[in-house]
N, C-alpha and C positions, 0 to 999 in steps of 0.2 A: 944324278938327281933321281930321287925315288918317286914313284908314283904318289905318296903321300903328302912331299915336297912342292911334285908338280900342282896338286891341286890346292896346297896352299897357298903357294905365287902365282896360281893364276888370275889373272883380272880382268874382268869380267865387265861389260860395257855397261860404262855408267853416266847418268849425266855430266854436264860441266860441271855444277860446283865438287861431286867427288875427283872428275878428272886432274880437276887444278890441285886436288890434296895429292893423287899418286904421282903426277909430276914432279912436287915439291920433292915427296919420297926417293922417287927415284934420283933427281940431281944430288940427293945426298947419299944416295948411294954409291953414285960416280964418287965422289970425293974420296968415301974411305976405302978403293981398292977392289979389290978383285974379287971378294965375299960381296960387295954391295952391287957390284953387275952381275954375280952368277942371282942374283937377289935377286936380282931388277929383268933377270928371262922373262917375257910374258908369253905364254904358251897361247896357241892358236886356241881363242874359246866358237862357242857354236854362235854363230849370230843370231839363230832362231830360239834360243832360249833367254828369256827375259828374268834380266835379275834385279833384284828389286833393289833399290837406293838406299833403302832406309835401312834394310839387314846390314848392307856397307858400312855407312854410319852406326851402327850400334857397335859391329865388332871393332871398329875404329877405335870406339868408347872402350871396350870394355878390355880392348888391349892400353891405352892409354893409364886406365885403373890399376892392370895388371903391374903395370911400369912405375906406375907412383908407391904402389906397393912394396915391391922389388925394390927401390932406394935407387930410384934415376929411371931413366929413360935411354931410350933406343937412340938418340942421338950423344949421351951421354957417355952410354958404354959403346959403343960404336957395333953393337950386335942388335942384330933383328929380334922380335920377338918372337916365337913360335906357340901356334897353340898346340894344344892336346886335347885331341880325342876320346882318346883310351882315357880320359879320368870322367869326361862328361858323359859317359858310357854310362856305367854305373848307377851313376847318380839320378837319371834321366828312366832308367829301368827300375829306381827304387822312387821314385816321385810317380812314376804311371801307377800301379796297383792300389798306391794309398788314394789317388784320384779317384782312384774308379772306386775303390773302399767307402770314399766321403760320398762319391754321388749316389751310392744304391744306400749310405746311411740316410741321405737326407730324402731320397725317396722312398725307402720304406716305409724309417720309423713312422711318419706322420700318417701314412698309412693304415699301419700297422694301431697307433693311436686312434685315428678314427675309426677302423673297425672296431677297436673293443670297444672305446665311448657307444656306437651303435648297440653294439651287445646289450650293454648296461643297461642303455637306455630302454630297449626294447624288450627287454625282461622286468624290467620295474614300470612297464605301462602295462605290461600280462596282469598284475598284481591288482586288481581294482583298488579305486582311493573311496575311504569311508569318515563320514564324520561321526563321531562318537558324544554322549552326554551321561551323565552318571542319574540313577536317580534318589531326587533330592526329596529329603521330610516335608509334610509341609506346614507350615506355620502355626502355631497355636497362641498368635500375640492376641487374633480375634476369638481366638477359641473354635466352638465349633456352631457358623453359621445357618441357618437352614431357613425356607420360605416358609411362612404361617399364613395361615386363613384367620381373619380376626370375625368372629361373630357373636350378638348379644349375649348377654347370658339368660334370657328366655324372650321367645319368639313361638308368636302361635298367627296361623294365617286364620281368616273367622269367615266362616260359612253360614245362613241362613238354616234355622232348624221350622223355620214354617214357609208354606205358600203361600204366595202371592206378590203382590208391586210394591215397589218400593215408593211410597210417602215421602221420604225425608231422611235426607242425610245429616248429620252434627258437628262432625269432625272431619277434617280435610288432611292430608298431607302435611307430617309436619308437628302434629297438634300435638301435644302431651298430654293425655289422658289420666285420670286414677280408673282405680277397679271399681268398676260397676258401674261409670259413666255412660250414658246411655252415646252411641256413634252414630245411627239409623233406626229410625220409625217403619217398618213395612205392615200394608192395609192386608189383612186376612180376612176378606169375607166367607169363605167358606167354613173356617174355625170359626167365624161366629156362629154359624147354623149349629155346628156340629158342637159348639157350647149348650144353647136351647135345644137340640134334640135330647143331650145328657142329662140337664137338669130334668126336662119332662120324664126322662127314660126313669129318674131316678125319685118324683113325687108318686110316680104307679107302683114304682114296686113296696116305696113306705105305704103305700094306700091299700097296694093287695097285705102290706103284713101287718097293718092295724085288723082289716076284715081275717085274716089269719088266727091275731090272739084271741078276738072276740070268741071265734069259732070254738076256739082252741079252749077257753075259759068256760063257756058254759055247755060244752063235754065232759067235761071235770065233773060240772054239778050235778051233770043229770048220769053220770057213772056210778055217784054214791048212789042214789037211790034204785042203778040197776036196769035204766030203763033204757040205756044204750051199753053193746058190747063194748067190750075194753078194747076191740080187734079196733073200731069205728073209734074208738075216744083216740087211741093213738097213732092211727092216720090223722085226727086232726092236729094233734100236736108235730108228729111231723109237717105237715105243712104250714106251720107256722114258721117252722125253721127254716125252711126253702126260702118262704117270703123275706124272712130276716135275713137271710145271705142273697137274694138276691137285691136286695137295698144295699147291702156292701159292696155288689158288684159295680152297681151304677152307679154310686156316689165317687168309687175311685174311676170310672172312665168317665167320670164327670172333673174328674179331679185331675186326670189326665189331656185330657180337653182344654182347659183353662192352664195348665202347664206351656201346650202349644201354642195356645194364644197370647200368653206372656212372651213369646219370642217375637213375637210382633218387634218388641225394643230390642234391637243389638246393642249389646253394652261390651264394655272391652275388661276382659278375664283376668287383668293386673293393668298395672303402672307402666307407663311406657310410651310410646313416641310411633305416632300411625307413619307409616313407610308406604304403604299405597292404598288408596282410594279406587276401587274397579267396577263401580256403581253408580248410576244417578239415576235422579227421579224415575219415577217411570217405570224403571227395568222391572222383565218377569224376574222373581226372586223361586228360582228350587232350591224346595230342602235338601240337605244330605250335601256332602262332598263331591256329588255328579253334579253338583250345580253350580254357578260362578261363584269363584269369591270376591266378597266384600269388601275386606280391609284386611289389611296385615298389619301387625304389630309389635314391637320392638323394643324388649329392657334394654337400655346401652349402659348403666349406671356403673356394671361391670361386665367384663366381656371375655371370652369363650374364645382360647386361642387355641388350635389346634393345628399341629408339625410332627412330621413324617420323618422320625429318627432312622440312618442305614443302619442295620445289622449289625454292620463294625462298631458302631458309637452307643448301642444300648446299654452296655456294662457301664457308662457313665451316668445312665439318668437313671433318679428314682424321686417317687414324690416329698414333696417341699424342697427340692433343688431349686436355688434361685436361677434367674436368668432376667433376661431384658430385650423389650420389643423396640424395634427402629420404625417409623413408618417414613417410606421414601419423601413426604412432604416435610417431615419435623426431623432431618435426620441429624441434628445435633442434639437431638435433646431424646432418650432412649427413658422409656416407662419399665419400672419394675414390674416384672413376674415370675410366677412362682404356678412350681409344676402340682396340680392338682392330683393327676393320676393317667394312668397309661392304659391301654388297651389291653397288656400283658399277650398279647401274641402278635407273632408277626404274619404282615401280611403274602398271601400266597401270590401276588400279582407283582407289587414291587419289592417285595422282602426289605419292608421299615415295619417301624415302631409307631403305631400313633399316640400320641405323647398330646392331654391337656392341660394346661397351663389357664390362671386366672391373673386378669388384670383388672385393675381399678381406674375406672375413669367417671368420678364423681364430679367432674370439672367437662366432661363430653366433648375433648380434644380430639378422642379417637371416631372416626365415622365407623356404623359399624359395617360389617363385608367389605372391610378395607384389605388391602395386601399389604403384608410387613415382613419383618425378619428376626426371626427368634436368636437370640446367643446364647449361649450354655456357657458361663466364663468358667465353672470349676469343671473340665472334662477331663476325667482319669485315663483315658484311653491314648497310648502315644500316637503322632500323629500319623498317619497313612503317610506314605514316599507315592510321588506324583512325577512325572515324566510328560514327555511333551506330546501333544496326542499324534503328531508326524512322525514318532516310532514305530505306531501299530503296522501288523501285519493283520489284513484279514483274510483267513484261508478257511479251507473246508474243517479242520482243525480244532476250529477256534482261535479266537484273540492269540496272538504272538508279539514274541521282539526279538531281536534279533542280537545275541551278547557276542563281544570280541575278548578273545583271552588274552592271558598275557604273551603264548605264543602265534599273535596275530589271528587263531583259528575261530569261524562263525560258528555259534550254537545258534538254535533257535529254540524257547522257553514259551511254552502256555503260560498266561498271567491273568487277572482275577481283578477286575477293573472297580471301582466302587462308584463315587461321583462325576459329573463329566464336567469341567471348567471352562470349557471352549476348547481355549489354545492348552491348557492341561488335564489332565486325566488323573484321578488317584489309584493306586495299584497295589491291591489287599494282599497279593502275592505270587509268587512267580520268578521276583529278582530282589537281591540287598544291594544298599547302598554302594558296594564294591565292584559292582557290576558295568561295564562298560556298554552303553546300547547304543546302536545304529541309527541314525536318524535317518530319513527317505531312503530305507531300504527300496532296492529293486526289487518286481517283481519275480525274479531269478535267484534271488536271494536261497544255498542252501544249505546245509550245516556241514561243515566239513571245507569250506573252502577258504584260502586264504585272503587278508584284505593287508592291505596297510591304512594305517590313523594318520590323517592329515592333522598338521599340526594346527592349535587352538590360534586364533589372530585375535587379540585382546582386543576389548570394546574402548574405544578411545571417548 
């Protein structure tokens, strides 16, 4: 028996229930002869090596498999079965490498996976995220809006043209006056002196040029006869002439005088509607404009609207352009007006147009120095592109935005802003409608740098 033999038949110390299987074995062994005892040697095993039961049973198994295979069994054919090594060899050498093949696939690849997803990831968060908006026309369904000043169409504030208190006032707050209606009585005592000193000033000088002609006349007479020189006859006719011009003099600062004293009566210089009363009884009353005024006065019949056209929008207006005034309390109901005439230059402070316009309010709907809103419906001029004012950059520069190309790359664009909306801005130039721009640009923001466009999430 060969040493490969030996340690096939050897048997190896196993519980009872295997030992009652080799028992069974071997009595059949005895039966069939002298192959079934050289079978049945059991070679001296180590007692200190533990073998385990269940390996027993399995090659038990897998020889019994073997046998069912083969077509009978070991007590069928009356031969043992034999294993082989040499075929499990093999087989056992070509199952390890693929094992160990599978175990560094299944621990790489995932690996090897998540390090690239890091990659990815971590290069497309280098990449800053931008939102982007295009900018848009802006509307011309209302045309072209602008704030108006509505004011009378004649207003004169009335100041006192003589000294003194005021007597009496006529007219209050309110009143509707015609022209030449007297408003206030003021007492002038010192014009009245200054009337009597005129007239007297002006009986002396008719009194020196009656005794003037007289003089004058019988010089004449006694000239023909020679008995005064012509040198002495025509001194006295000049002085005639004196006296006669100075009787002109004092009858006009007589005339003058009584002018002043007619302002005693304040009367109101047109038709129109007193707005403030700033006097009563009593008050010292100075003449001239250094001294308080009296009353103010007001045509509202038609009224005096004037609007501050931008630059962009002037090639639109010109006079008898229609248009229409809103007043924030009547704003369903819009008054026709029509553009009277323009400043023709623009101004150097806000660079407009100031633009008047005449409205009719024969019905005194409008108050006047009210606030309203002029519209231009026919304006030729296309509409300015407007952008959101959370695009601006403001740098040393000037006004910016910031455009994204089609190759992801930042420009930055000076632009030319015209009206302010609030939340929009209009923008006379700098970007077209094609134009991609950045909204809450960083202050980091430079040209040249890469961004990615985060995608639009629809307004649901």
């Amino acid at each position: 028996m060969n040493s490969d033999e030996s340690k096939h038949n050897e048997i190896p110390e196993t519980p009872q229930g295997a030992s009652d299987h080799y028992r069974q074995n071997a009595e059949t062994s005895k039966s069939d002869g002298p192959r079934a005892v050289l079978g049945s040697q059991q070679p001296v095993t180590r007692k200190d090596t533990p073998i385990d039961s269940t390996l027993l049973v399995q090659s038990d198994a897998l020889r019994a498999d073997r046998d069912l295979r083969s077509g009978g069994t070991a007590e069928s054919t009356g031969k043992p079965v034999a294993k082989s090594p040499s075929k499990r060899r093999p087989i056992a050498l070509a199952i390890i490498p693929l094992l160990i093949i599978a175990g560094l696939a299944l621990g790489f690849v995932p690996r090897w996976r998540q390090s690239r997803s890091t990659a990815i990831d971590t290069s497309q968060l280098a990449i800053p995220s931008v939102s982007v908006v295009p900018a848009t026309p802006g509307t011309n369904r209302d045309g072209l809006v602008l704030p108006a000043e509505v004011r009378p169409w004649l207003e004169a504030s009335i100041f006192a043209r003589a000294n003194g208190y005021l007597k009496s006032w006529d007219a209050d707050i309110g009143a509707h006056v015609e022209a030449g209606q007297q408003l206030a009585m003021i007492e002038t005592p010192d014009l009245d002196q200054q009337l009597e000193q005129a007239k007297a000033q002006l009986a002396l000088a008719q009194a020196n040029l009656h005794l003037a002609q007289v003089t004058d006349n019988r010089w004449k007479e006694l000239l023909k006869t020679a008995s005064v020189s012509e040198q002495a006859a025509a001194e006295k006719a000049a002085a005639r002439e004196t006296a006669a011009a100075s009787v002109e003099a004092d009858r006009a600062n007589m005339r003058r005088v009584q002018e002043l004293v007619s302002f005693q009566r304040v009367v109101a210089p047109f038709a129109g509607t007193v707005t403030i009363r700033a006097v009563d009884v009593g008050d010292l009353i100075v003449a001239g404009s250094g001294g308080k005024q009296l009353f103010h006065l007001a045509q509202a019949d038609k009224l005096r609207v004037y609007v501050r056209v931008p630059q962009t929008a002037v090639a639109g207006i010109a006079p008898g352009q229609a248009a229409s005034l809103s007043i924030p309390e009547l704003p369903d109901d819009p008054f026709p007006a029509k553009v009277v005439t323009t400043s023709e230059s623009i101004s150097t402070t806000s660079r407009t147009l100031l633009v008047q316009l005449e409205v009719d309010n024969s019905q005194h709907r409008i108050l006047p120095y009210s606030y309203g809103e002029v519209r231009f419906d026919k304006n030729a001029e296309k509409p300015a592109l407007t952008l959101p004012s959370n695009t601006l950059l403001f740098r040393a520069e000037g006004l910016q935005v910031a455009v994204v190309n089609s190759n992801g790359i930042v420009e930055l664009r000076k632009v030319q802003i015209g009206r302010d909306f609030g939340q929009t801005v209009e923008i006379t130039g700098g970007v077209t409608p094609a134009d991609r721009v950045i909204t809450n640009p960083s202050d980091s923001l430079v040209s040249g740098i890469t961004v990615r466009i985060q995608p639009t999430v629809a307004a649901k």
